[in-house]
C-alpha positions as CSV (number, residue, x, y, z in Angstrom):
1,X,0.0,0.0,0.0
2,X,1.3,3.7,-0.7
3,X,0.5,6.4,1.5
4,X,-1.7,9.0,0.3
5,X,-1.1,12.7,0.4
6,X,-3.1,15.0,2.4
7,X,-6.1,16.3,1.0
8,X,-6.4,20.1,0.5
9,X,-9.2,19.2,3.3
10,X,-6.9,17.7,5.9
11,X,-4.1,20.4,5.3
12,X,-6.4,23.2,5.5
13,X,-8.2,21.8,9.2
14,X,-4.6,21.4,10.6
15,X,-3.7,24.5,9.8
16,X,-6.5,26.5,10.8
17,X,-6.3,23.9,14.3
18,X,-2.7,25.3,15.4
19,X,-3.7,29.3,14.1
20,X,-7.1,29.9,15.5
21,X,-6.3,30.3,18.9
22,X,-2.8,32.6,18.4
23,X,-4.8,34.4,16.0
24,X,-8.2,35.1,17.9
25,X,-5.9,36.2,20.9
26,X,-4.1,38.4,18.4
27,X,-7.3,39.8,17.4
28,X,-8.7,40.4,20.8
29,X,-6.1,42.1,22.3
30,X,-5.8,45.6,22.8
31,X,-2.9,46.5,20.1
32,X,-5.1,45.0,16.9
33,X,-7.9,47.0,18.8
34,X,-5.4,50.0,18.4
35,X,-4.5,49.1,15.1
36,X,-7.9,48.9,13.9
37,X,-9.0,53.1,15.7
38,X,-5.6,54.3,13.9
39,X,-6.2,52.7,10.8
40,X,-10.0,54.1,10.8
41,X,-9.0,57.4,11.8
42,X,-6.2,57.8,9.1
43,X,-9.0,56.5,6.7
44,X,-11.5,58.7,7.5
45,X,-9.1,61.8,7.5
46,X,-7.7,60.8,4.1
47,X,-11.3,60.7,2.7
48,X,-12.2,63.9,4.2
49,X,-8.9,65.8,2.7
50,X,-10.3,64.2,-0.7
51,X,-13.5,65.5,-0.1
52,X,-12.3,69.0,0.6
53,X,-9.8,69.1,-2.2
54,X,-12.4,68.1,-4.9
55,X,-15.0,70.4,-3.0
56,X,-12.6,73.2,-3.3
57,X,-11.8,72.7,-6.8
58,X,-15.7,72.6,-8.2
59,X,-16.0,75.9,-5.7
60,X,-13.1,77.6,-7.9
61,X,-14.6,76.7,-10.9
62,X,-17.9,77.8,-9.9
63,X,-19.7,74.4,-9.9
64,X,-21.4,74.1,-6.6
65,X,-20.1,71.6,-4.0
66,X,-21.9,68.8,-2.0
67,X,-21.0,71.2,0.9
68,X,-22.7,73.9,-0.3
69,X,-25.8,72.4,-1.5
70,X,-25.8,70.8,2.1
71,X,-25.5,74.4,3.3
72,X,-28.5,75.8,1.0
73,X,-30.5,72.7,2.0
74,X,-29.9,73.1,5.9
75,X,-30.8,77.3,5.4
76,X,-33.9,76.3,2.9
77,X,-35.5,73.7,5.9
78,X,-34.6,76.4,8.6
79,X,-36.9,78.7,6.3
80,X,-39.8,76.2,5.8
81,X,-39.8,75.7,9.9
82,X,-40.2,79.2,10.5
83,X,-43.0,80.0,8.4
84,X,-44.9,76.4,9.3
85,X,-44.2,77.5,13.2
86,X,-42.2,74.1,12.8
């Protein structure tokens, strides 16, 4: 009789056997946790320096901006309220 490789099957379980736990402790501590808030923060601060950039750009060409419409929308409902007594 030969002996059979392992299948992809049998690879793959003893693998994920001897990671799981190192890697769910990994995940669960408080440096991936850290990892994770700096991460989102330098995300979220990228995205708004895009924002502002292209929003600047469509200003100084005179096309209006999400920011402004937002503006003209918040100063349009603040209108309607005071005449509805709203």
């Amino acid at each position: 009789m030969t002996a059979q490789p392992p299948s992809l099957l049998q690879v793959f379980s003893s693998v994920e056997r001897r990671v799981s736990p190192r890697l769910e402790e990994w995940v669960r501590s408080g440096a991936f946790l850290d990892a994770v808030a700096v991460v989102n923060n330098l995300s979220r601060g990228g995205a708004r320096t895009v924002e502002g950039a292209l929003a600047s750009v469509l200003e100084a060409v005179g096309v209006p901006s999400a920011r402004q419409v937002r503006s003209l929308q918040k100063s349009l409902d603040r209108l309607a309220d005071d005449r509805t007594g709203g």
